[in-house]
C-alpha positions as CSV (number, residue, x, y, z in Angstrom):
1,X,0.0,0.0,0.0
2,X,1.5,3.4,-1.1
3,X,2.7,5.7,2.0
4,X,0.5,8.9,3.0
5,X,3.1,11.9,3.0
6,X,3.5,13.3,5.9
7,X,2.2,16.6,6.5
8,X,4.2,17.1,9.5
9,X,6.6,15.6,12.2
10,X,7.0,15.3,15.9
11,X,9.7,14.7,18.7
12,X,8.9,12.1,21.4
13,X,11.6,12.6,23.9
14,X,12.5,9.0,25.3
15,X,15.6,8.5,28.2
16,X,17.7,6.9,25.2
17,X,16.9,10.4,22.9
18,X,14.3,12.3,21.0
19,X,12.4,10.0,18.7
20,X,10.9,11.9,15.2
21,X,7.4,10.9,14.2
22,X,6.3,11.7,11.0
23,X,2.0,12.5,11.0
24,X,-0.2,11.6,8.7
25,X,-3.8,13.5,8.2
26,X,-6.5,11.4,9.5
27,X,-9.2,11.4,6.6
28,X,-5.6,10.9,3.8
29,X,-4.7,7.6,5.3
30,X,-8.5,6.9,5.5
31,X,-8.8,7.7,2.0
32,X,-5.9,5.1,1.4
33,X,-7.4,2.5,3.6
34,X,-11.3,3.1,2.5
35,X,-10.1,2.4,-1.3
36,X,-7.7,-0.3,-0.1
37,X,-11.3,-2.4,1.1
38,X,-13.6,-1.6,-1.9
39,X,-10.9,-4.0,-3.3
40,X,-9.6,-6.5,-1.4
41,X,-12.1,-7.1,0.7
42,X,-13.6,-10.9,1.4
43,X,-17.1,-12.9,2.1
44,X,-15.6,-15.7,3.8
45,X,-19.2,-17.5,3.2
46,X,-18.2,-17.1,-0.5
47,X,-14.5,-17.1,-0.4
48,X,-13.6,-20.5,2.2
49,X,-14.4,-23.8,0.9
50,X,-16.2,-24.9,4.2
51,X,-16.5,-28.4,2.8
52,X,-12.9,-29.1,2.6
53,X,-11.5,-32.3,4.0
54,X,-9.9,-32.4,6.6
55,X,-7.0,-35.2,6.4
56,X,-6.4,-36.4,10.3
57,X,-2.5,-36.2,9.4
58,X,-2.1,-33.1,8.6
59,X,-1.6,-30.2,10.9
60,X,-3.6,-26.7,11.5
61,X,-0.6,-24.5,12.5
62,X,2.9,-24.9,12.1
63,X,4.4,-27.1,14.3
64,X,7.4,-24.5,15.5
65,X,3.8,-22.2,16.4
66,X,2.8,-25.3,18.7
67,X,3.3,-23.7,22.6
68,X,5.0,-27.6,23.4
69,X,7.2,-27.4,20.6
70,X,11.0,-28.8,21.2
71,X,10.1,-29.7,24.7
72,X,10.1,-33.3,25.9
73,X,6.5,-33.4,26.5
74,X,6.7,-32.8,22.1
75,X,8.4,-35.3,22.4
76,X,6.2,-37.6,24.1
77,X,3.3,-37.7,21.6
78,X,2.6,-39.4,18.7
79,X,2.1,-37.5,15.1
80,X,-1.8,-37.8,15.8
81,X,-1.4,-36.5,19.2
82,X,0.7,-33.4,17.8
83,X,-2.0,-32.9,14.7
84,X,-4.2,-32.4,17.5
85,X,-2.2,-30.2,19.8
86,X,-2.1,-27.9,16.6
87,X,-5.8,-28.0,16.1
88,X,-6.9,-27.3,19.7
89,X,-4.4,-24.4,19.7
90,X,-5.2,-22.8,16.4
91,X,-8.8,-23.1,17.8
92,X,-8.0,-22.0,21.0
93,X,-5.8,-18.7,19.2
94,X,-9.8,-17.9,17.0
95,X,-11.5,-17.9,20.3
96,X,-8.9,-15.5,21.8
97,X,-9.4,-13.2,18.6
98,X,-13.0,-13.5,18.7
99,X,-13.0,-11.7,22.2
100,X,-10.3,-9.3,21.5
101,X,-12.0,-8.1,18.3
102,X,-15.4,-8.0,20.5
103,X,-13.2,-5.1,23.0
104,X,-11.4,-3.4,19.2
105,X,-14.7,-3.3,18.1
106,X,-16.0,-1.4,21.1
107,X,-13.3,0.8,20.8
108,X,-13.4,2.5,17.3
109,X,-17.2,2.4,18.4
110,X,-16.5,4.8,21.0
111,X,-13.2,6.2,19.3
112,X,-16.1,6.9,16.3
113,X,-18.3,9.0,18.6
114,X,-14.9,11.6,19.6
115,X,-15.0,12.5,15.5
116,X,-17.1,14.4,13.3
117,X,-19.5,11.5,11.8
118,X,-19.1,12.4,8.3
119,X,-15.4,12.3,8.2
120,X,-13.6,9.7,6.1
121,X,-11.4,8.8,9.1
122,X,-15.0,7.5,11.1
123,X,-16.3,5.8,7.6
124,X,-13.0,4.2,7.8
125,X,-13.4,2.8,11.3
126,X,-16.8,1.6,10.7
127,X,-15.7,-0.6,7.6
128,X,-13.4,-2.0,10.4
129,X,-15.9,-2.6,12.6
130,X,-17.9,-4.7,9.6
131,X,-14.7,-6.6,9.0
132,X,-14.4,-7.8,12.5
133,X,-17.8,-8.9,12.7
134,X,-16.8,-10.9,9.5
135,X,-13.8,-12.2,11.4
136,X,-15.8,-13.0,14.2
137,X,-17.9,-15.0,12.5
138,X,-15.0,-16.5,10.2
139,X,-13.2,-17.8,13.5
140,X,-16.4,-19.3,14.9
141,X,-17.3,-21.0,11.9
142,X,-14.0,-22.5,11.6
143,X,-13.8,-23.8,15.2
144,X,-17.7,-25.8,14.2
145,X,-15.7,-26.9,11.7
146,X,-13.2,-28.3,12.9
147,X,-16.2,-30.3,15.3
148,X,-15.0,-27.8,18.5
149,X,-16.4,-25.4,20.4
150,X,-15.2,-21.8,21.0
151,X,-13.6,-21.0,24.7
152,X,-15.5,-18.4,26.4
153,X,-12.8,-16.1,28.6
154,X,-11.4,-16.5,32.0
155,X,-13.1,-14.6,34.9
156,X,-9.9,-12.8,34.6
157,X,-10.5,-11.8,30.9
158,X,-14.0,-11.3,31.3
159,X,-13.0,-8.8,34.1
160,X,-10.6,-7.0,31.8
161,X,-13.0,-7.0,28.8
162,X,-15.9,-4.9,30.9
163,X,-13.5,-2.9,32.5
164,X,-12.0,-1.9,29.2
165,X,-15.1,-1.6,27.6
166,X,-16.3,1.2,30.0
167,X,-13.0,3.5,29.8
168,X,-11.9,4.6,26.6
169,X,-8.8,5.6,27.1
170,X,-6.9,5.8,23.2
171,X,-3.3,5.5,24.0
172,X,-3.9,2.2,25.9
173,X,-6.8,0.9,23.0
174,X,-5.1,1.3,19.8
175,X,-1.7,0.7,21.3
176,X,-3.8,-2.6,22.6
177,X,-5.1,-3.1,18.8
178,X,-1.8,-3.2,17.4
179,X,-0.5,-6.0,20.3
180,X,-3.0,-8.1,19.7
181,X,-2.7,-8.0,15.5
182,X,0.8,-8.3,15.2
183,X,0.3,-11.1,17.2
184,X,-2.2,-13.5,15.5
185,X,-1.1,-11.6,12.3
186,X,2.6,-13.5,12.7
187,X,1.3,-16.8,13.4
188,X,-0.9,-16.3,10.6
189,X,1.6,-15.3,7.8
190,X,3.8,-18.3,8.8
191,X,0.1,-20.4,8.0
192,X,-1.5,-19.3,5.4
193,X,1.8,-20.3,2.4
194,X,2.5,-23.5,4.4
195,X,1.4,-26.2,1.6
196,X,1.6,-28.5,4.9
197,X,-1.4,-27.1,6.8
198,X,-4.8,-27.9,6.4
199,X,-6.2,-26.3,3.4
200,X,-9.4,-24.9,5.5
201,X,-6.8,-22.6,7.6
202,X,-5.1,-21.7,4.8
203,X,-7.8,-19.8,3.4
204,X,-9.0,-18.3,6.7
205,X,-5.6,-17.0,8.1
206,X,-4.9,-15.7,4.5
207,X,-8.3,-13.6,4.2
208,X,-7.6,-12.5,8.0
209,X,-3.8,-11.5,7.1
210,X,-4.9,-9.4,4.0
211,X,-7.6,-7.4,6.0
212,X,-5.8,-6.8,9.0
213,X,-3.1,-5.2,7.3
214,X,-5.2,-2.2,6.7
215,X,-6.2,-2.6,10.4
216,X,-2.5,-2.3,11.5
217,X,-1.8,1.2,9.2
218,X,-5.1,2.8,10.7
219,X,-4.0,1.8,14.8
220,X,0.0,2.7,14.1
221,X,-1.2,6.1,12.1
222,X,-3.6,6.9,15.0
223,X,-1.3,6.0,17.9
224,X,1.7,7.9,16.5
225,X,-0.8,11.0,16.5
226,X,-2.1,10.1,20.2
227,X,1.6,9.8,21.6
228,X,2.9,13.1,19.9
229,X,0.3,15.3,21.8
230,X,0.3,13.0,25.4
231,X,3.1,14.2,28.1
232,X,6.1,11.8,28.8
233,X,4.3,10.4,32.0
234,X,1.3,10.0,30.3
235,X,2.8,8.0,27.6
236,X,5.3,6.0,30.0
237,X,2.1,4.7,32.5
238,X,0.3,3.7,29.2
239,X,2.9,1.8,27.9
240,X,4.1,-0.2,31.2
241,X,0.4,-1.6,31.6
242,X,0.4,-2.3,28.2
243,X,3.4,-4.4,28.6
244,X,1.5,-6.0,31.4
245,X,-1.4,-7.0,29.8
246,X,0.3,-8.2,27.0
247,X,2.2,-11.0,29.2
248,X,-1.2,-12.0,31.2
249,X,-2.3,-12.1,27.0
250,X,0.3,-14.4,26.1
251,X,-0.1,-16.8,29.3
252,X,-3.7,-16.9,28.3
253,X,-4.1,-17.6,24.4
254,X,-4.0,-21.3,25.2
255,X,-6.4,-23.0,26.8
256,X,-5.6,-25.7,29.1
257,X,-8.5,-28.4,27.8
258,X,-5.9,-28.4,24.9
259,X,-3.2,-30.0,26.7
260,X,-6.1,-32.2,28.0
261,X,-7.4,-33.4,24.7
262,X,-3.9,-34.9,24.2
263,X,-3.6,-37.0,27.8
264,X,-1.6,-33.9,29.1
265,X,-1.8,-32.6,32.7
266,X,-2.6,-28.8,32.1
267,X,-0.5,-27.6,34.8
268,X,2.6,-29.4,33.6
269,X,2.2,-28.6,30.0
270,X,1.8,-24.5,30.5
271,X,4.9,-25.0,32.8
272,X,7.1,-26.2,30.0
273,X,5.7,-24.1,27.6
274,X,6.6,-21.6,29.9
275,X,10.3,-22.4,30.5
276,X,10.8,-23.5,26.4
277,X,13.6,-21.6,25.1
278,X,11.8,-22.1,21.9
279,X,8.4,-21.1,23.3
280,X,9.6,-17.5,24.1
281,X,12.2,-17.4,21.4
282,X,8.3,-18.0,18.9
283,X,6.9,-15.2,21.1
284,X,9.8,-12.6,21.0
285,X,9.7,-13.3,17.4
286,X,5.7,-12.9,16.8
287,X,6.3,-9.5,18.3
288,X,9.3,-8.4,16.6
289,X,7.4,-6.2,14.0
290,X,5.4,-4.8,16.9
291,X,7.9,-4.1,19.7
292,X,10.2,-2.1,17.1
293,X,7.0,0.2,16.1
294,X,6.4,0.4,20.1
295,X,10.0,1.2,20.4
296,X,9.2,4.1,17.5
297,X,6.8,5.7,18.8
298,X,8.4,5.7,23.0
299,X,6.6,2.9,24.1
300,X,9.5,0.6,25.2
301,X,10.6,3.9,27.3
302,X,10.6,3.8,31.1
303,X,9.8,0.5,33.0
304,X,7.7,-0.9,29.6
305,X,11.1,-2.1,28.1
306,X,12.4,-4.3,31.5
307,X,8.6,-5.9,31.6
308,X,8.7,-7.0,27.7
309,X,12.1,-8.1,28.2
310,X,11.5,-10.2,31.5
311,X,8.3,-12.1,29.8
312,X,10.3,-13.1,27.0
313,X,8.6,-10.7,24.6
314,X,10.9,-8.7,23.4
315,X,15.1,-9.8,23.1
């Protein structure tokens, strides 16, 4: 997608020096992103083959994605036992980005009521909002599929989700936005080519990937805008409970009844997924494109850059 020139700059000052942000008008990168939708946008009951088989062999997310991966639990299972690992998790990773996009969508809903209505910038936030619904439903669909059922959050979760939907508080939502889609977004990019996964995720993590690029431009264009006019405190509070809530996020996206499906004590299995090199090596590495825009913009400034580094998010 062609870059928006920027119409102006501003300095973040950050304890390691002043970082230079170039701003981009609101309604131009709307423009951009608006035009961007009318054509490459997807019907995923049109554009997934629902009906494809499924082969019992073959497995639904990369095996390096797998949380148990090069761990001696791994090694402990048999080739059917990993196929299912892989399918629990990748359903167990939809019914994480079901709820997150519930609390994005809630968001621009209230970011959309701080803007004038007829600006290109809202129009643009409201075809997100009608993608995520379609995403919703996408992830839902392929969890049936797959003969599962979606996880509903944690009390934990659940707690976060009303909290944050009652605040709106920018700097934490789309900074929050852009966690959470770099994310999925880098499992997802390692899926969708693999001619070794199953064909139905495939086409769903390739529709996801292609719309939620568009998704990413609009959070890091806003958030870059947000920082430049919020004071160093301001910004350095945000960003430490982001880097909180993005290591409760990553302890969470796997639910234990997958490590049960497989004959696996929970407990056990989230402690070695925990302490694989390999595990947090995959995460640090999920989160690479992310953490160096957070870096950009002075979000690994201040204490946020110690709590990323001590989760194993960021090396």
């Amino acid at each position: 997608m062609p870059t928006t020139a920027p119409e102006r700059t501003a300095v973040v000052r950050c304890r390691d020096g002043d970082h230079t942000l170039a701003l981009t008008d609101r309604d131009a990168v709307a423009r951009r992103l608006l035009d961007a939708s009318r054509k490459h946008s997807f019907d995923p009951d049109v554009d997934v083959d629902w009906d494809v088989p499924q082969d019992p062999d073959v497995y639904y997310l990369p095996p390096v994605l797998v949380s148990l991966y090069e761990t001696p639990l791994w090694d402990g299972l048999t080739h059917r036992q990993r196929v299912e690992l892989s399918k629990r998790e990748m359903a167990s990773i939809a019914s994480f980005g079901i709820w997150a996009e519930f609390m994005l969508m809630q968001a621009l809903v209230q970011h959309c009521h701080r803007h004038r209505y007829d600006s290109e910038h809202v129009a643009y936030a409201l075809t997100e909002i009608a993608d995520e619904c379609r995403h919703s439903i996408m992830f839902g669909r392929m969890v049936r599929t797959f003969g599962l059922r979606t996880h509903r959050p944690n009390a934990l979760q659940y707690s976060a989700g009303v909290v944050s939907g009652a605040v709106y508080d920018p700097l934490v939502k789309f900074a929050g936005t852009l966690v959470v889609e770099e994310f999925t977004d880098a499992f997802q990019r390692l899926s969708f080519p693999d001619e070794e996964i199953q064909p139905l995720v495939r086409q769903v993590t390739r529709i996801h990937v292609i719309e939620e690029a568009r998704h990413i431009r609009y959070a890091r264009e806003e958030l870059k805008r947000l920082v430049a006019a919020a004071s160093a405190p301001r910004r350095r509070l945000a960003a430490a409970g982001l880097a909180y809530a993005t290591r409760l996020i990553t302890s969470q996206v796997v639910h234990p009844s997958c490590y049960t499906a497989v004959g696996l004590d929970p407990r056990a299995a989230r402690r070695a997924a925990a302490a694989s090199p390999h595990r947090r090596a995959t995460l640090a590495w999920s989160f690479r494109k992310c953490t160096a825009f957070l870096d950009e913009v002075g979000y690994l400034d201040g204490p946020a850059r110690r709590i990323w580094v001590n989760g194993g998010l960021l090396e």
